[in-house]
C-alpha positions as YAML, in Angstrom:
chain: A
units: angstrom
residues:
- id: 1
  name: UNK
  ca: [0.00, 0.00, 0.00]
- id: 2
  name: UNK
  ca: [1.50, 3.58, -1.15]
- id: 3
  name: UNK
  ca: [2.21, 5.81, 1.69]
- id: 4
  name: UNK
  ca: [-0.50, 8.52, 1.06]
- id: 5
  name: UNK
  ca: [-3.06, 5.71, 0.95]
- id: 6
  name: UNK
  ca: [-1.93, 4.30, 4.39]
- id: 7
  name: UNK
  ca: [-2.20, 7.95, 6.14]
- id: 8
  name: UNK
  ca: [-5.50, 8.69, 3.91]
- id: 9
  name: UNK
  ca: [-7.27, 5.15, 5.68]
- id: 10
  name: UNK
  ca: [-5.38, 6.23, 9.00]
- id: 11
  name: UNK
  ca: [-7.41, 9.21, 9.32]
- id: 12
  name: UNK
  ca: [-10.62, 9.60, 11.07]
- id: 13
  name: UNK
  ca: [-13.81, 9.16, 8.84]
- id: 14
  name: UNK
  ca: [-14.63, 12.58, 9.98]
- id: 15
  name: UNK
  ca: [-11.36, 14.49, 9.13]
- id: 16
  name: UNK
  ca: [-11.59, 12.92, 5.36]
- id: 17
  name: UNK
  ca: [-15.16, 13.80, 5.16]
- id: 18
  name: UNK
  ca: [-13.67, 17.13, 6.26]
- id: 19
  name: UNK
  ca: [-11.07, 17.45, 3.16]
- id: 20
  name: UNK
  ca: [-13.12, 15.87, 0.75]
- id: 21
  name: UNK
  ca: [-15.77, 18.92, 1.36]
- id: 22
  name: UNK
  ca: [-12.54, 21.38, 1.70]
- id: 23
  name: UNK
  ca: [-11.30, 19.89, -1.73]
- id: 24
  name: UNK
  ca: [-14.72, 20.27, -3.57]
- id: 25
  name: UNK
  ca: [-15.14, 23.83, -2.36]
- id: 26
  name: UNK
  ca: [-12.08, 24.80, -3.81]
- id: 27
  name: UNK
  ca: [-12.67, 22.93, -7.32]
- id: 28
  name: UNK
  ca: [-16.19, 24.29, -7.36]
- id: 29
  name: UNK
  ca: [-14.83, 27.84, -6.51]
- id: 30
  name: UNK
  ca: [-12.25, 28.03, -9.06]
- id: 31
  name: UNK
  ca: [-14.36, 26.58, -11.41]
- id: 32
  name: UNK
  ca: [-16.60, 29.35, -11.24]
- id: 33
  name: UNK
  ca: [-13.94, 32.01, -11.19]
- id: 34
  name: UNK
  ca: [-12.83, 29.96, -14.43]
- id: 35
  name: UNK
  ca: [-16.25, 30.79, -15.76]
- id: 36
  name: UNK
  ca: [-16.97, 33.82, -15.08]
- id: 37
  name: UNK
  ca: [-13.22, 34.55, -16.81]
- id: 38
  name: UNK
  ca: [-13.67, 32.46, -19.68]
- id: 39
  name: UNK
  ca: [-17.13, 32.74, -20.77]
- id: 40
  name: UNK
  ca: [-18.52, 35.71, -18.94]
- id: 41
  name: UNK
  ca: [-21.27, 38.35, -19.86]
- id: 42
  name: UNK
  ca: [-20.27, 40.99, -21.86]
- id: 43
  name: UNK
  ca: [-24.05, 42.97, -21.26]
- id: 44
  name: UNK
  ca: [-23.33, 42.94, -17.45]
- id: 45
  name: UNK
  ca: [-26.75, 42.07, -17.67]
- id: 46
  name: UNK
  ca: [-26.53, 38.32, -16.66]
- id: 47
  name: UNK
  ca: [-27.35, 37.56, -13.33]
- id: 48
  name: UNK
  ca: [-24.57, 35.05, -12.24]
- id: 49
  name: UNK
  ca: [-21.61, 35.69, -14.94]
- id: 50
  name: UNK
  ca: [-21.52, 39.41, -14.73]
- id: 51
  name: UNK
  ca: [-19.77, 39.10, -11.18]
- id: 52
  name: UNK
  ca: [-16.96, 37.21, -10.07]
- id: 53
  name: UNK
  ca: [-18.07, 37.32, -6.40]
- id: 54
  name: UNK
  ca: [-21.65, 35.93, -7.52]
- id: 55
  name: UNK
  ca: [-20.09, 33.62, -10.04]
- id: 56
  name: UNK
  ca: [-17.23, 31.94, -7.64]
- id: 57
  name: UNK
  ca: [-19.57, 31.44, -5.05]
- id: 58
  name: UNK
  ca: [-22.32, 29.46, -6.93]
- id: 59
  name: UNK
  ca: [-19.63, 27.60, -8.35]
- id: 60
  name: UNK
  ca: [-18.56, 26.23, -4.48]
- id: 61
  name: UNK
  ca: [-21.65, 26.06, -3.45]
- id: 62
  name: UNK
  ca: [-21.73, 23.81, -6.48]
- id: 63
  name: UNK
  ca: [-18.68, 22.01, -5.52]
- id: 64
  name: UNK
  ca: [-19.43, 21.32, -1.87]
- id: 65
  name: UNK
  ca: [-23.00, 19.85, -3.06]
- id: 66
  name: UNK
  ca: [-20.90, 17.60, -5.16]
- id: 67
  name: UNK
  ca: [-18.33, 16.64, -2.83]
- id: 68
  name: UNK
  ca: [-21.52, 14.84, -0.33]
...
């Protein structure tokens, strides 16, 4: 067994619930940074894209839903 697997299965189920959650908030975050910087709204008129605050957050929120 690799190293990182042995600590990974020596951890308490409720620390690696902990870091899964942690990981998926931060993939869901920058994915909708990502978003908001790739695609966008040129208008300003769309609700979610037109902000990077708005956009980054629904993208967590997004990634922590996931990460359950």
């Amino acid at each position: 067994m690799s190293a990182i697997k042995e600590k990974w299965m020596g951890m308490s189920v409720k620390k690696r619930r902990m870091i899964k959650r942690t990981a998926g908030l931060l993939i869901g975050a920058i994915g909708g940074f990502s978003y908001y910087a790739i695609i966008g709204c040129q208008s300003g008129s769309c609700p979610i894209t037109s902000n990077p605050w708005i956009s980054t957050g629904w993208g967590a929120l997004i990634g922590i839903t996931a990460a359950y």
